[in-house]
BALOBA-1460 file (C-alpha; in Angstrom, 3 decimals):
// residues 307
<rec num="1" residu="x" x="21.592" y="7.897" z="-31.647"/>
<rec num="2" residu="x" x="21.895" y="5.834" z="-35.087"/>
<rec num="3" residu="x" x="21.836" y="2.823" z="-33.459"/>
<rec num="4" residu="x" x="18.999" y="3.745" z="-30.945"/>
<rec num="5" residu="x" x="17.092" y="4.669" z="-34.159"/>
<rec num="6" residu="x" x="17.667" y="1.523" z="-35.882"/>
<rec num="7" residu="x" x="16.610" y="-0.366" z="-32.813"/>
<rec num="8" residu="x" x="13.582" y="1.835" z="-32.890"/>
<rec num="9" residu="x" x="12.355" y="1.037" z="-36.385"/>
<rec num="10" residu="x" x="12.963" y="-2.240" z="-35.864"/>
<rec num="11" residu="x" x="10.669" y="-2.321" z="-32.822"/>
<rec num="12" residu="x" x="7.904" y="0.080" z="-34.525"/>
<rec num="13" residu="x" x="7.531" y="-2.497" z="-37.465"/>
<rec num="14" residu="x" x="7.492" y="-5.441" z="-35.273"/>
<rec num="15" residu="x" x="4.024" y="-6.855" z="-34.067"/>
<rec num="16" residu="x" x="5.554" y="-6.745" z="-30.269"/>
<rec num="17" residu="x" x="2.066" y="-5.415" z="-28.660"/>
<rec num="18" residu="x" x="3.867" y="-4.385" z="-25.424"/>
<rec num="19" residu="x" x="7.251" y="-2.052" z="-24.994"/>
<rec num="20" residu="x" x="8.731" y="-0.889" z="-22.078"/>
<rec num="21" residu="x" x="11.017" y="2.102" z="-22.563"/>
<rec num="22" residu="x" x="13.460" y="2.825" z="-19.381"/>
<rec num="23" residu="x" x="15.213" y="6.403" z="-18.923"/>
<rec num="24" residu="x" x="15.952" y="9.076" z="-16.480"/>
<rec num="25" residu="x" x="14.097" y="11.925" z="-17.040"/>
<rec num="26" residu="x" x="14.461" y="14.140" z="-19.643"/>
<rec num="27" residu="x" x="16.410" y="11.561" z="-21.926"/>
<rec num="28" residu="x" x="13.096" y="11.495" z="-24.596"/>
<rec num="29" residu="x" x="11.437" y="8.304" z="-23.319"/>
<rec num="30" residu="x" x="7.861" y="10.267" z="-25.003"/>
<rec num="31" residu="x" x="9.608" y="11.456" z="-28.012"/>
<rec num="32" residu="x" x="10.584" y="7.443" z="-28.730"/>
<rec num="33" residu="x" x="6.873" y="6.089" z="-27.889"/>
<rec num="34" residu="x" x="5.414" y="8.743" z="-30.365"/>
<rec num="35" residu="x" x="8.260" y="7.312" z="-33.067"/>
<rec num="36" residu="x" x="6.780" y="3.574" z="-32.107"/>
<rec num="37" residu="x" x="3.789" y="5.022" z="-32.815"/>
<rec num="38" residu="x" x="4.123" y="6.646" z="-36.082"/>
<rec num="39" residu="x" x="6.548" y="4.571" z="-37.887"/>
<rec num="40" residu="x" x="4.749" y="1.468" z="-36.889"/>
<rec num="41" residu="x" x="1.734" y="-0.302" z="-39.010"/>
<rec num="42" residu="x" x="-1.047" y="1.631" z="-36.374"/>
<rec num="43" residu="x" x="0.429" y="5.448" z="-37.512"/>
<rec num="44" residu="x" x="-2.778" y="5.916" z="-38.877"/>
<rec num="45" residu="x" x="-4.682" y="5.164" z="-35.888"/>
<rec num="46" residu="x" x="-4.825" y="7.273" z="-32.914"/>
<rec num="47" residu="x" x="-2.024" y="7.993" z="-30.678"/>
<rec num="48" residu="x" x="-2.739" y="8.130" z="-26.736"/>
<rec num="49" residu="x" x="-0.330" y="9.322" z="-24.025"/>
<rec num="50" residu="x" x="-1.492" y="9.018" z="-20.503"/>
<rec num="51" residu="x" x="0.953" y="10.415" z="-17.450"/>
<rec num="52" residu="x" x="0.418" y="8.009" z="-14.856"/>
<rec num="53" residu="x" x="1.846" y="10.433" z="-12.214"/>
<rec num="54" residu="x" x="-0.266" y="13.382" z="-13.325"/>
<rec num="55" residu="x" x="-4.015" y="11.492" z="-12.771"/>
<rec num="56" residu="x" x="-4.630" y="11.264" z="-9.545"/>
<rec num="57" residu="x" x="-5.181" y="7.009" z="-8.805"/>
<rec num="58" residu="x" x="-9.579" y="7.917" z="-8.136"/>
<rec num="59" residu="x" x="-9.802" y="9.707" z="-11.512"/>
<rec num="60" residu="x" x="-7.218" y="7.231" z="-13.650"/>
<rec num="61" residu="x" x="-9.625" y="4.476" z="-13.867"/>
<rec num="62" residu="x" x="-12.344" y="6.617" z="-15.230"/>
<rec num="63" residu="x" x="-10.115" y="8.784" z="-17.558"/>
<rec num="64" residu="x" x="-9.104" y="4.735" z="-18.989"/>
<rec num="65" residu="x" x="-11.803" y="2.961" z="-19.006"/>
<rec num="66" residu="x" x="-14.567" y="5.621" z="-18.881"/>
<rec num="67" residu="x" x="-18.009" y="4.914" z="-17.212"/>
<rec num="68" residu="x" x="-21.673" y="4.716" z="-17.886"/>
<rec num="69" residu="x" x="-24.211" y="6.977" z="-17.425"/>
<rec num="70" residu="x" x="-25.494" y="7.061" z="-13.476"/>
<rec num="71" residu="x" x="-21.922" y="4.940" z="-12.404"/>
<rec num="72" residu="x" x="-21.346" y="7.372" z="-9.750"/>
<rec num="73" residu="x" x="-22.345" y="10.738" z="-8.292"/>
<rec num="74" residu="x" x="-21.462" y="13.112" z="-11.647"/>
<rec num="75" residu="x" x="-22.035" y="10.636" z="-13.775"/>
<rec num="76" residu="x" x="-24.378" y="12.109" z="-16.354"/>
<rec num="77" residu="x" x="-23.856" y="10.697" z="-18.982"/>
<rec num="78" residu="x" x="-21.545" y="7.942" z="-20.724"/>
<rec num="79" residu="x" x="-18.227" y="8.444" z="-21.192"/>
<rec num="80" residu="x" x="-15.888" y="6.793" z="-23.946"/>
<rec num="81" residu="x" x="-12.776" y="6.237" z="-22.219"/>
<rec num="82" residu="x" x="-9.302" y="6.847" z="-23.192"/>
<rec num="83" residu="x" x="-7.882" y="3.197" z="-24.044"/>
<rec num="84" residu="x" x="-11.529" y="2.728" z="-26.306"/>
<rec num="85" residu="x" x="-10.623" y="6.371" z="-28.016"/>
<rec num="86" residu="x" x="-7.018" y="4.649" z="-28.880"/>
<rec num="87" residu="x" x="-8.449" y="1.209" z="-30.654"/>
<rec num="88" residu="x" x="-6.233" y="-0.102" z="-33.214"/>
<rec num="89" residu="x" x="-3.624" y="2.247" z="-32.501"/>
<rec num="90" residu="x" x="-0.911" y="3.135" z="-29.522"/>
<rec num="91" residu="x" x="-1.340" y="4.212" z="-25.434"/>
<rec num="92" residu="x" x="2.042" y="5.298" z="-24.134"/>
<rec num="93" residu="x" x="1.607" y="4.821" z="-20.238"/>
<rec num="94" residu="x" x="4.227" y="7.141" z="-18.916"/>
<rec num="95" residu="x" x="5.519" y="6.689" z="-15.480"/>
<rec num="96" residu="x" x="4.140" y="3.700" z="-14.822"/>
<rec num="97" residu="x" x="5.384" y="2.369" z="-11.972"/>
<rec num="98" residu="x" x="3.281" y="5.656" z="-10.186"/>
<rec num="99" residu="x" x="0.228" y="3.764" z="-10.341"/>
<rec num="100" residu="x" x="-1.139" y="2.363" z="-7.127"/>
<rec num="101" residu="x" x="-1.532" y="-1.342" z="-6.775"/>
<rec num="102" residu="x" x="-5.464" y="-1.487" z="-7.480"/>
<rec num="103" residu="x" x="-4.847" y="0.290" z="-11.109"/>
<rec num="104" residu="x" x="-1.820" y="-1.795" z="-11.561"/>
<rec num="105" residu="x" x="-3.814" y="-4.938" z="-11.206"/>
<rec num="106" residu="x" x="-6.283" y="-3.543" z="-13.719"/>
<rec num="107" residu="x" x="-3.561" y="-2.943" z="-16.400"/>
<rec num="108" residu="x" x="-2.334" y="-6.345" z="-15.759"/>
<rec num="109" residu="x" x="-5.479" y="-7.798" z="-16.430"/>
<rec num="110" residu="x" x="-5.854" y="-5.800" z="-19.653"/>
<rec num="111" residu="x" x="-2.362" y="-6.328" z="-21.359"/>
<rec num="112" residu="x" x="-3.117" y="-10.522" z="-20.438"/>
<rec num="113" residu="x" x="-7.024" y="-10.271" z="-21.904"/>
<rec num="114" residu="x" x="-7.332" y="-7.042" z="-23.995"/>
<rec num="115" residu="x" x="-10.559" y="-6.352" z="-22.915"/>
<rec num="116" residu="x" x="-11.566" y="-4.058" z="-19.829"/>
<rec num="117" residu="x" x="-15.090" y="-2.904" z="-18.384"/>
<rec num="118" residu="x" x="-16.259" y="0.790" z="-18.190"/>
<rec num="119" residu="x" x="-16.989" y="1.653" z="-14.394"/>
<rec num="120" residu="x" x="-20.538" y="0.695" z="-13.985"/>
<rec num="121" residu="x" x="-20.790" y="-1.674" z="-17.221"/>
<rec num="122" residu="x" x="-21.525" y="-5.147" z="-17.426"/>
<rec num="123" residu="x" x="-19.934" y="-6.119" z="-20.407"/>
<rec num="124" residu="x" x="-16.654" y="-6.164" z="-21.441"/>
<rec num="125" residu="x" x="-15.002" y="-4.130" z="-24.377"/>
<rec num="126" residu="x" x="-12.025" y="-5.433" z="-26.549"/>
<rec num="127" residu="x" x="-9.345" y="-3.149" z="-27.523"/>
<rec num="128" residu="x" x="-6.455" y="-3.720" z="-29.850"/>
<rec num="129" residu="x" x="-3.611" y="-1.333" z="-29.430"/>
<rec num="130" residu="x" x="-0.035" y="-1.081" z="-28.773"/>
<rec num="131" residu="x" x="0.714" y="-0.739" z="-25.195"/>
<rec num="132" residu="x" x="4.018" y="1.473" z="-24.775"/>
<rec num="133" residu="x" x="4.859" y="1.815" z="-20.983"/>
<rec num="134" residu="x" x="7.564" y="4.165" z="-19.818"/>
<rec num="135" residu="x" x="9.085" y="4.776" z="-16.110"/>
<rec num="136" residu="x" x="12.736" y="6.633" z="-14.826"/>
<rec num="137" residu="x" x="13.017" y="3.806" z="-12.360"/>
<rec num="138" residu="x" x="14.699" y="0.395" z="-12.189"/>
<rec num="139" residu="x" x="11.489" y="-1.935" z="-11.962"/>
<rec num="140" residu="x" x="13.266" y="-4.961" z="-10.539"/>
<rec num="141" residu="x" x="14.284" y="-2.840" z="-7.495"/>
<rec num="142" residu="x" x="10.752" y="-1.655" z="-7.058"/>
<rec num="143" residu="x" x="9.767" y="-5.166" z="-7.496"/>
<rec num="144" residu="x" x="11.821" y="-6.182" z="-4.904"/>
<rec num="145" residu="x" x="10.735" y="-3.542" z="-2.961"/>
<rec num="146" residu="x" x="7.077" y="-4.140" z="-2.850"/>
<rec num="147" residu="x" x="6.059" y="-1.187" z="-5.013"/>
<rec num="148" residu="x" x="5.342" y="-2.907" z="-8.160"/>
<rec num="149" residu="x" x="3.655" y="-5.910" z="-8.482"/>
<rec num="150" residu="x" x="6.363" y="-8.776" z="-9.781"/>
<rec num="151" residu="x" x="3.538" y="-10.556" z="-12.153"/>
<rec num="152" residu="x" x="2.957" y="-6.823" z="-14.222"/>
<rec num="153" residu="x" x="6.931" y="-5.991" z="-14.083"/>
<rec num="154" residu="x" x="7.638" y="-9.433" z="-16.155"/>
<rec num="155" residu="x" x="4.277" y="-8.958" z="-18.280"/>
<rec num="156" residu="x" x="5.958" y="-5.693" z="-19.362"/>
<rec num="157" residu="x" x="9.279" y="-7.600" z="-20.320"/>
<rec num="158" residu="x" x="8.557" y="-8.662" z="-23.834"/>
<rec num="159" residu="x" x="10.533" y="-6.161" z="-25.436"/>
<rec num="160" residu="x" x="12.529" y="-3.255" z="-23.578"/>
<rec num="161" residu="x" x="14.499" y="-0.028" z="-24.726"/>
<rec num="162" residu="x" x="17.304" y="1.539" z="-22.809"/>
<rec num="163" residu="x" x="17.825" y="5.327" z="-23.408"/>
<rec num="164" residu="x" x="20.986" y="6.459" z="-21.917"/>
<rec num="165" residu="x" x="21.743" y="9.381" z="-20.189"/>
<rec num="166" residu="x" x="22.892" y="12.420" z="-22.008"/>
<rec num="167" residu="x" x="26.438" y="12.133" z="-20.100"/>
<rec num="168" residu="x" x="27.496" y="8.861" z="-21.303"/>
<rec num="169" residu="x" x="26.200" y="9.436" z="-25.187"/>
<rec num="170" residu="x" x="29.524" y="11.726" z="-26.409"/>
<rec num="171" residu="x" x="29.515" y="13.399" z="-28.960"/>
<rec num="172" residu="x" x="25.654" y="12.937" z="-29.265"/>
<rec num="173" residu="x" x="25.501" y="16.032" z="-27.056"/>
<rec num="174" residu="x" x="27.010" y="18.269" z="-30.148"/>
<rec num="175" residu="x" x="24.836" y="16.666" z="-32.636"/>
<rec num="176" residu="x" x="21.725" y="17.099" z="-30.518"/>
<rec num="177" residu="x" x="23.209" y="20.789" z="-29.373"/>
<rec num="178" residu="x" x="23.669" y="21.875" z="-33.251"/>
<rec num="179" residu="x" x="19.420" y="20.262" z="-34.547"/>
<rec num="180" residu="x" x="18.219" y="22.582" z="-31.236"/>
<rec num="181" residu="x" x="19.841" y="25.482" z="-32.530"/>
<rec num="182" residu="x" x="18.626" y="24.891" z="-36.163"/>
<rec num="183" residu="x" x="15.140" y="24.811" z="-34.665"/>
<rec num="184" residu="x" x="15.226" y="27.633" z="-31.868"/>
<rec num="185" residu="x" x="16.748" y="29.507" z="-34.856"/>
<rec num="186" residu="x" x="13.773" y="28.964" z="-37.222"/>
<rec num="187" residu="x" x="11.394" y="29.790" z="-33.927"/>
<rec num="188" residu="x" x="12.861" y="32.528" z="-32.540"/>
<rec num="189" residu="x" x="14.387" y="34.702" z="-35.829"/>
<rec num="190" residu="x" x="18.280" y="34.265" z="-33.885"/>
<rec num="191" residu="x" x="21.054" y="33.014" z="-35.812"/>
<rec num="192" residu="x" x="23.388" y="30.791" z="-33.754"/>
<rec num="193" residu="x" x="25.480" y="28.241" z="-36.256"/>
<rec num="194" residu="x" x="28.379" y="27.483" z="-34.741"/>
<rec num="195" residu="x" x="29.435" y="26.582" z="-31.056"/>
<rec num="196" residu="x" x="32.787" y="27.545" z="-29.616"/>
<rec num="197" residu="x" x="35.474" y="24.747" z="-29.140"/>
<rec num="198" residu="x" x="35.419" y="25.697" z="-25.583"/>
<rec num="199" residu="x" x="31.949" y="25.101" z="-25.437"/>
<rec num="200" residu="x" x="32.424" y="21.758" z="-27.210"/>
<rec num="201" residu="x" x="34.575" y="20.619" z="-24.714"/>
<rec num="202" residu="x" x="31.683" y="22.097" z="-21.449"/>
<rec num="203" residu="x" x="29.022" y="20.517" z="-22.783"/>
<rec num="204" residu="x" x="31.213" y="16.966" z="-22.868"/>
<rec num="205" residu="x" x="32.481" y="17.274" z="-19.427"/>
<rec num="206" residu="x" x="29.211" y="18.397" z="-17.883"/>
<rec num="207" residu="x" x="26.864" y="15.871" z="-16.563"/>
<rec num="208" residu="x" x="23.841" y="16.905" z="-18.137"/>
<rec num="209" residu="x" x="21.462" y="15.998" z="-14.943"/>
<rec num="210" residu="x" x="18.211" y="17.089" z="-17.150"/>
<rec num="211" residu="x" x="20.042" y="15.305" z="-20.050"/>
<rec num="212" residu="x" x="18.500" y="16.460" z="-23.904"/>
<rec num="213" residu="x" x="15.565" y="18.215" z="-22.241"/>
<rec num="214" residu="x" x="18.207" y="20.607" z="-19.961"/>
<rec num="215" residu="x" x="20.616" y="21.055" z="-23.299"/>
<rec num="216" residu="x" x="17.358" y="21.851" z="-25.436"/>
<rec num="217" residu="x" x="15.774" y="24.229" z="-22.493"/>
<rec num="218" residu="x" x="19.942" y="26.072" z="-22.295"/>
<rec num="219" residu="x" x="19.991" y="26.513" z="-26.141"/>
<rec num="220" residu="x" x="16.475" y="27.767" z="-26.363"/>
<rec num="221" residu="x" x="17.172" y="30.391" z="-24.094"/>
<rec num="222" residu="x" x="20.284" y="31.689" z="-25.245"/>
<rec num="223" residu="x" x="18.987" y="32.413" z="-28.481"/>
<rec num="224" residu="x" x="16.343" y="34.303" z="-26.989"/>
<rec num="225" residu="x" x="18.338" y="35.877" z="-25.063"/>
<rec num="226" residu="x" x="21.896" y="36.286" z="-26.834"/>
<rec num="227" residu="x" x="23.014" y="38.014" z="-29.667"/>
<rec num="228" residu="x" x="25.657" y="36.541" z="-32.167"/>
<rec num="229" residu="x" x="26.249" y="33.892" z="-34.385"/>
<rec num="230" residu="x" x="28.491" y="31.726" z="-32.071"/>
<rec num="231" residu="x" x="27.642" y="30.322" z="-28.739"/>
<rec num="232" residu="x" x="30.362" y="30.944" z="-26.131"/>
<rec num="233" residu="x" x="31.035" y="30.263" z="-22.984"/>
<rec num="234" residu="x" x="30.046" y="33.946" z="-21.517"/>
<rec num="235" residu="x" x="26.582" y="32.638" z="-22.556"/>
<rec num="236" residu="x" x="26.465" y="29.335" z="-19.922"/>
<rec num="237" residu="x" x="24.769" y="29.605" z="-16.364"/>
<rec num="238" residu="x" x="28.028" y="29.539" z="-14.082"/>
<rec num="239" residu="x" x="26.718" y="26.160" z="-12.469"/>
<rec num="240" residu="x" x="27.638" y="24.559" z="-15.977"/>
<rec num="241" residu="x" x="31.324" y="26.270" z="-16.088"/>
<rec num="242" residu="x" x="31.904" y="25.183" z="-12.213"/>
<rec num="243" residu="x" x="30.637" y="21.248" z="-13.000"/>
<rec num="244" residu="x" x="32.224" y="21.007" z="-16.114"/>
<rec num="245" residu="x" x="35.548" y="22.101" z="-14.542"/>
<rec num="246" residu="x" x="35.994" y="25.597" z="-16.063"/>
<rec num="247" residu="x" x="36.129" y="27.958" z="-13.204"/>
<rec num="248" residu="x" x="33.665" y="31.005" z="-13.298"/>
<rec num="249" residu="x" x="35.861" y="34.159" z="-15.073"/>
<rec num="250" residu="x" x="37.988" y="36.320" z="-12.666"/>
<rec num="251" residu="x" x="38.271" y="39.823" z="-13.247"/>
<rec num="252" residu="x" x="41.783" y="41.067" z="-13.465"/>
<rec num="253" residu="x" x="43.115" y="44.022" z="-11.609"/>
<rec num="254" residu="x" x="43.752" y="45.960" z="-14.103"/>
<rec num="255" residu="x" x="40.048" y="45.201" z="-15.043"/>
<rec num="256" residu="x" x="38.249" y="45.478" z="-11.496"/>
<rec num="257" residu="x" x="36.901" y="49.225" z="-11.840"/>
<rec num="258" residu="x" x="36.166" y="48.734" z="-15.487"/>
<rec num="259" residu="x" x="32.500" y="50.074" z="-16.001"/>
<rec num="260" residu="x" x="31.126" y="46.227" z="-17.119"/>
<rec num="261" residu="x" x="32.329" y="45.083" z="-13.361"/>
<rec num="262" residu="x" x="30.596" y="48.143" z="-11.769"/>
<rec num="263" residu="x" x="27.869" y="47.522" z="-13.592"/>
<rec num="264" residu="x" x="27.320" y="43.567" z="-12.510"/>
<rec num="265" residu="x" x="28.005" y="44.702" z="-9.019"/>
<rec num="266" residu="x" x="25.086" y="47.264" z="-9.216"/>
<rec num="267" residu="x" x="23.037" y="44.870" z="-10.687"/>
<rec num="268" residu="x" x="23.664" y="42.173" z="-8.272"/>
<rec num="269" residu="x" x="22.837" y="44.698" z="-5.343"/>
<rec num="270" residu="x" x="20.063" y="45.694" z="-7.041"/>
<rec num="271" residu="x" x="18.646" y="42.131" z="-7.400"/>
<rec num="272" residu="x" x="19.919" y="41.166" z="-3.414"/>
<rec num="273" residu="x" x="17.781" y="44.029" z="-2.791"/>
<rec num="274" residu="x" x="14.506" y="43.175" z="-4.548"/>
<rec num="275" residu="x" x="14.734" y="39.522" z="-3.091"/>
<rec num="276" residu="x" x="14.862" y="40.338" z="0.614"/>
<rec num="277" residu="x" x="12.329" y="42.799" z="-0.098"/>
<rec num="278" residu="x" x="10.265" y="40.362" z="-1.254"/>
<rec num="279" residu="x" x="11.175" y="37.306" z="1.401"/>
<rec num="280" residu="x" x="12.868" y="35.268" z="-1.385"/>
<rec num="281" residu="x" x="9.999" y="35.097" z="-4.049"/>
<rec num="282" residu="x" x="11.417" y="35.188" z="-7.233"/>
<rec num="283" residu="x" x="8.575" y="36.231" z="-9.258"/>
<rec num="284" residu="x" x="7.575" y="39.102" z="-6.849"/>
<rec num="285" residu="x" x="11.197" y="40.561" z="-7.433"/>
<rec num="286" residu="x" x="11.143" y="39.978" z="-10.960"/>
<rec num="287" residu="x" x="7.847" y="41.887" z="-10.862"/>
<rec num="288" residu="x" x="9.241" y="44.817" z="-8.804"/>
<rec num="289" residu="x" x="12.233" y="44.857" z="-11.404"/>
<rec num="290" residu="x" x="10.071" y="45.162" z="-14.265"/>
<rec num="291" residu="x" x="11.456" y="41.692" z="-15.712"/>
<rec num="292" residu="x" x="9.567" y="38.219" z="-16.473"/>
<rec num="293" residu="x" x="10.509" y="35.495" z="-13.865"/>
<rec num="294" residu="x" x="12.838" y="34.192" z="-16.660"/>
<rec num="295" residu="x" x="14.521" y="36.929" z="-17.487"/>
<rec num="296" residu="x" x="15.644" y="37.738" z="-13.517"/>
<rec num="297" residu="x" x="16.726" y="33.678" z="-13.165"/>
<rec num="298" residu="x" x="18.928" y="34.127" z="-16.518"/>
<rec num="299" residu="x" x="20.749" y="37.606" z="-15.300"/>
<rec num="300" residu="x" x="21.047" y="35.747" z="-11.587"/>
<rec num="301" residu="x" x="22.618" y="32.899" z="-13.370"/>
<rec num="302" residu="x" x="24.958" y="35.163" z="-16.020"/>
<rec num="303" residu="x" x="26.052" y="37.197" z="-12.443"/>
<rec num="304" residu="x" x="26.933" y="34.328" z="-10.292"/>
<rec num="305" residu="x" x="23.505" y="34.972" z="-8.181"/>
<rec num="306" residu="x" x="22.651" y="31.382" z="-8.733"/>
<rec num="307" residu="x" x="21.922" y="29.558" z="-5.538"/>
């Protein structure tokens, strides 16, 4: 993470006017554009983030550019556009390769001329920004696959940042796991401050397939959920103790009519029973339980219910 940082800064205070940032999901790919952004000389300029995945391709092109008055049917009025909104500071285009060849032939045009035309304008508008671009995918292979266009994919090459996933960074994952609990602590009113050896050692050997946003999304909920000042390994989903090679606690014997194990097998007939009542839908069971939807998926997971 230090030397991701440094890279970072050293990219934020450079005049580079394109970055490409590559990552699987959930490795902080936004979190890294918005650091760009605000430790470069444009922090005091607007800040833009546009999912390219989330605008469907007919509206993008509008929500960019924007449009005059009487462009098309709906079109009452002008409309300043997002990239114009963003002048002289940073657009983060995340997911990029999810735009469809026309809009990526528009965005090539712009990064090569930095000017662009509202829909139904006749002149052209300048814009001076950053342009940040983000995507979970190898680009070459979708280059060479015909679903990215080969002249954008090497316009985007001027400067590029790899974020690794969470399962090759070490001991990052104990540094990041300790700064979530500090700030689900200061949220939430809980008081986790240390984790368990044994956890230590889970959270290294597990793959982390969300990466930081699945270790930040497991911490927040156990201290809303848990009580305690240490987090154990009682308090992972059993998916996490099978992949990280700790096998899900037997009872003994001695222990197998104890009241806590007739009390998880109630429970877990209890929740069997709401779900086939209710064809499967977790929120309807939850609802005829009296829980939220989260808290019936975090008991499921805590009895071994998770499927």
């Amino acid at each position: 993470m230090a030397a991701l940082r440094d890279l970072v800064g050293r990219v934020a205070r450079s005049k580079a006017s394109i970055v490409l940032i590559y990552g699987e999901t959930g490795t902080g790919k936004g979190l890294v554009a918005r650091n760009l952004h605000a430790q470069s000389a444009r922090a005091a300029k607007g800040y833009t983030e546009i999912n390219c995945a989330a605008i469907p391709g007919n509206l993008l092109e509008s929500e960019l550019f924007g449009h005059e008055r009487g462009a098309f049917t709906g079109a009452v009025a002008r409309k300043t556009g997002l990239l114009e909104a963003a002048n002289g500071g940073s657009v983060f285009l995340d997911e990029i390769r999810e735009l469809d060849p026309v809009m990526q032939a528009k965005i090539l045009t712009l990064l090569d001329s930095r000017r662009f035309r509202r829909i139904g304008a006749v002149q052209e508008v300048s814009v001076d920004a950053r342009f940040i671009a983000a995507t979970n995918k190898i680009l070459l292979g979708e280059v060479q696959a015909g679903r990215f266009r080969d002249d954008l994919y090497y316009r985007l090459q001027v400067v590029s940042i790899n974020l690794p996933p969470l399962r090759e960074r070490g001991d990052d994952v104990i540094v990041l796991a300790q700064r979530f609990l500090e700030r689900y602590n200061a949220t939430h009113g809980s008081r986790f401050t240390v984790i368990d050896p044994e956890v230590r050692r889970i959270f290294k050997a597990y793959a982390w397939p969300g990466n930081v946003r699945e270790l930040g999304n497991l911490l927040e909920r156990i201290c809303i959920l848990e009580d305690g000042d240490t987090v154990l390994a009682r308090h992972l989903p059993q998916r996490i103790l099978r992949e990280a090679g700790k096998p899900a606690p037997a009872a003994s014997p001695a222990a197998a009519g104890t009241y806590a194990e007739l009390s998880a097998q109630f429970q877990r007939g209890l929740i069997r029973a709401a779900l086939q009542a209710q064809d499967g839908n977790l929120g309807r069971a939850a609802e005829s339980l009296g829980l939220t939807r989260h808290a019936l998926r975090h008991q499921m997971l805590k009895l071994g219910l998770d499927g």
